[in-house]
N, C-alpha and C positions, 0 to 999 in steps of 0.2 A: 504494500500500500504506500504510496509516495506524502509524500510530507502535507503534500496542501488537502491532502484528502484526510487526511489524519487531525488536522488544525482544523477542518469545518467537521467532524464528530466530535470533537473535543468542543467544539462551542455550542452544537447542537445538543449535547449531552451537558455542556454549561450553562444553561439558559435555564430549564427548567428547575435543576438544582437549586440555583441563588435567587429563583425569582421568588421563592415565599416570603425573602427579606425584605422585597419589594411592595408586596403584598400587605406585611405587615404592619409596616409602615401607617397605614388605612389614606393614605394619601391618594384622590383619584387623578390628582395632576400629574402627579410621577408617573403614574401607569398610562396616561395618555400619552406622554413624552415616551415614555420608553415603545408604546406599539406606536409612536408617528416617526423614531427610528429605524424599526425594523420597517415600515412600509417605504420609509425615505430610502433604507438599506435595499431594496428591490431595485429602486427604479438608480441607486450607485452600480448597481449589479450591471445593468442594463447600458450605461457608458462605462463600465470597465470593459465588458465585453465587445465593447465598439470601439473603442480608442484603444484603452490601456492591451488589449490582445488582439486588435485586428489591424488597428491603425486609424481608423475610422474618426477622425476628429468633429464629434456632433455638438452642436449646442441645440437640438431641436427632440432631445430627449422631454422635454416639457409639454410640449405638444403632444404627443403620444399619451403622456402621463395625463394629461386634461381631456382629452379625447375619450379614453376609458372611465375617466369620475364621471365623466357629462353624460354619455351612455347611461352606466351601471344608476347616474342618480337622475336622468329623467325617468326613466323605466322603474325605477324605484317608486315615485312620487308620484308617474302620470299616468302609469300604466299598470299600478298594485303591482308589479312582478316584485317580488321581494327576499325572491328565493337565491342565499347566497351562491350555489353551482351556478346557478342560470345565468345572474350578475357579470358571474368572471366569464362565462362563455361568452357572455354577450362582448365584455372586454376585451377577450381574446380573441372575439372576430374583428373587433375594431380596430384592435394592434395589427392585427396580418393585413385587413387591408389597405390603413393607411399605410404601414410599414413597406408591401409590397410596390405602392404604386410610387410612393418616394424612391425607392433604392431601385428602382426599374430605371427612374430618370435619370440618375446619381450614375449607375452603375452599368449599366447594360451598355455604353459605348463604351469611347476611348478611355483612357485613363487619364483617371483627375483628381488633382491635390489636395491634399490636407484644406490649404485656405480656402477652397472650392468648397469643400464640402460645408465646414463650418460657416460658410456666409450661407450658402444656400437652407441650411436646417437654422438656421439665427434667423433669414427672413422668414422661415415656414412659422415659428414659436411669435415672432413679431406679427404679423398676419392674421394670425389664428388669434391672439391677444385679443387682438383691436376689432376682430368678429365679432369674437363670443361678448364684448362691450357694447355692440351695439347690435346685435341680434335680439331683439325682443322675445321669439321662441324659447331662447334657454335663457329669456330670464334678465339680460344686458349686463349691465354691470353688478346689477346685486346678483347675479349666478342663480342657481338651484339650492335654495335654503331649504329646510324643513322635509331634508332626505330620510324617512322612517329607517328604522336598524335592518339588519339584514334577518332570514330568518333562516332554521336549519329543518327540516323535518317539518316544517309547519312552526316550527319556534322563536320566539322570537331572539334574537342575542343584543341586548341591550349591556348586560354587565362589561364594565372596561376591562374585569378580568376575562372573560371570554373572547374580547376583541384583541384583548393584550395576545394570548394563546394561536389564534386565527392568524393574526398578524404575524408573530412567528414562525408557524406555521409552515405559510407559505413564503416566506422568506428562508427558512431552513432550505427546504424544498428547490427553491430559486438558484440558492446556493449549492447544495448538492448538484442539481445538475450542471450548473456551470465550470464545475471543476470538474464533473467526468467529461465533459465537451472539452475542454481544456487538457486533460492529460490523457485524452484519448488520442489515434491518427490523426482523425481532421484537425484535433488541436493544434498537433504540429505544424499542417499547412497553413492554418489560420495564423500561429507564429510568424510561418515562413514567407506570406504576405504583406504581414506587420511588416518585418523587420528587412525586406527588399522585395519588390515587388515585382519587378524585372527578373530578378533569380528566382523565384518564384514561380513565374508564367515560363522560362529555361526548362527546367527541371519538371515540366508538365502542369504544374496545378491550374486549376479556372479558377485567376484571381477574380474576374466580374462574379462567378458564381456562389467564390465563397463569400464575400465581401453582401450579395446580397442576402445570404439565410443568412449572415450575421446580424446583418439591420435588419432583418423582419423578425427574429427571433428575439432583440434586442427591443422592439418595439412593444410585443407583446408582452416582454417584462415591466416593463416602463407602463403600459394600457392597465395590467392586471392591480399594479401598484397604485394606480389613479382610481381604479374604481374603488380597491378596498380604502383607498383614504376618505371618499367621497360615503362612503358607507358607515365605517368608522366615526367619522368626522360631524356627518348629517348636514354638509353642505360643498358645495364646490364653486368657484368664482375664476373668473379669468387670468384672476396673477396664477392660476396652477397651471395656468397655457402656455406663459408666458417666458420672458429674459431676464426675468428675476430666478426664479426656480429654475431654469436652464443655466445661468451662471454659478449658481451656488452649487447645483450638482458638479460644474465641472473644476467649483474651485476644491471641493471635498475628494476630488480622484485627484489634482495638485497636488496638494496640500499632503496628500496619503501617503501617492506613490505612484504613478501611473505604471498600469504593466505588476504591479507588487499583488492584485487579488485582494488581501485584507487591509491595506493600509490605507486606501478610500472611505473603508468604512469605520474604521478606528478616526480618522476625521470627521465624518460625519456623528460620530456617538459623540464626542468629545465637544466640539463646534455646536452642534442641537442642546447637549444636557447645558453651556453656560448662556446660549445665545439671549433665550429669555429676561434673564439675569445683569446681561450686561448692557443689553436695550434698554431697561429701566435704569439703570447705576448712570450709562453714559452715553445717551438717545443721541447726541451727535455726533458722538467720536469712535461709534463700536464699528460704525462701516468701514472707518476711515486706518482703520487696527485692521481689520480681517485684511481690507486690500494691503497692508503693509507688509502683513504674517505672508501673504502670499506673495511678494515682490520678493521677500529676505529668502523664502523658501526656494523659489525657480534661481535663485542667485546661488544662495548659498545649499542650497538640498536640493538638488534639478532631479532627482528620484525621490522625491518626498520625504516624510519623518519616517517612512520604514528603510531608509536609506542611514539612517543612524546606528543603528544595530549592526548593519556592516561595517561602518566605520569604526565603531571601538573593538569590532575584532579586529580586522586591519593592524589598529594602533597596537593588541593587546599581540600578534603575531609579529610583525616590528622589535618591539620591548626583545619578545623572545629568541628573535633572530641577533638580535646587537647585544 
């Protein structure tokens, strides 16, 4: 069993453990924070798997993510469907299609760059924003509020511990497959596309073809995680479409580690648990910290904070050699 597959059963098998502490607590904000992690942790999943292992530089993971909330919560509220399976399939047909018909345009020609792609999915998220604002259908600017809870069997699941569980969940889930995709064959080629593209398409692989079931696969992560926030949540609004949430996911895969698997998301828990905190302490100066943490990082850690751990072995193999 390889390393990265070994570190997501250890946290899968860690979550449940320490979450009674959690629990205990009787605090409901905490446990919302922690399941609005693990669904944020889905849609980090969803640009690791597009950037950090394919190459894919997207900022239009937001979209996808608003797409599935909007879905999962008009169908919720307009159309009684309340059934969480039905929800996520409904999600997950929204992810493959948009997912498909984007990476068709992206990818099915010639090949095209990194800053290509990222402008192109920056204006899809910027677009889609400014719709869903002024679209009357879903609602304009005030979104789809007063999203009922999902249900299971006929059930209803209102308790935040059972959303805390769900959210989990399917983020374990998420997780698990990503790493058997990842250390399986095609992981390699999907690597092998990453990291030169031209040697690559050499040595046989269809770079257009893997490149696209990466971003449809990626989307539908990104789709499945928007609806359960939107259900979770009991509301959804346009900033979830948008270049806000599409920046902040891609400063959390920065920030992490690009390419590093866990170290996006050990950003994102870190960054989420003080964010609230540090909004209210220093409402004009938190943005202006995060963008700095991120200048000093690309400067000084251009492989993110899981790029530290390497380096004091480094130093501590050095010491040993001299």
């Amino acid at each position: 069993m390889k390393r990265r597959m070994r570190i997501g059963i250890a946290v899968v098998c860690a979550v449940p453990i320490l979450s009674p502490l959690l629990f205990l607590s009787g605090n409901d904000y905490l446990i919302q924070a922690a399941t609005r992690i693990f669904i944020y942790g889905i849609l980090v999943l969803s640009v690791e798997m597009c950037w950090g292992q394919t190459g894919i530089f997207t900022f239009g993971q937001a979209a996808f993510f608003g797409f599935g909330g909007y879905f999962a919560g008009y169908m919720a509220k307009n159309e009684n469907i309340t059934d969480l399976g039905v929800l996520l399939l409904i999600a997950l047909v929204a992810g493959v299609i948009a997912g498909t018909l984007i990476a068709l345009f992206l990818f099915s020609g010639k090949r095209v760059g990194e800053l290509y792609v990222a402008l192109v999915t920056l204006a899809i998220s910027y677009v889609c924003e400014k719709l869903a604002n002024s679209w009357t259908f879903v609602g304009s600017g005030n979104g789809i509020p007063g999203i009922p809870f999902p249900t299971i069997f006929g059930k209803e699941i209102s308790s935040s511990i059972a959303l805390f569980f769900i959210a989990f969940g399917l983020f374990a889930v998420s997780m698990i497959i990503c790493i058997l995709i990842i250390d399986s064959q095609f992981g390699l080629a999907i690597n092998a596309v990453r990291d030169d593209e031209e040697r690559a398409e050499f040595f046989g692989y269809n770079r257009s073809l893997i490149q696209i079931i990466i971003f449809i696969f990626s989307a539908v992560l990104a789709s499945i995680a928007g609806a359960l926030f939107s259900l979770s949540e009991g509301f959804i609004s346009p900033s979830s479409l948008g270049l806000t949430l599409s920046t902040s996911t891609v400063l959390w895969v920065v920030l992490g580690g690009k390419g590093t698997f866990y170290g996006p998301m050990i950003a994102l828990a870190i960054l989420e648990s003080v964010d609230v905190e540090m909004q209210r302490a220093l409402p004009s100066l938190w943005r202006i910290l995060v963008g700095l943490m991120l200048l000093l990082t690309m400067i000084f850690l251009p492989k993110g904070l899981m790029s530290l751990g390497e380096k004091s072995r480094n130093k501590r193999e050095q010491k040993k050699t001299t």
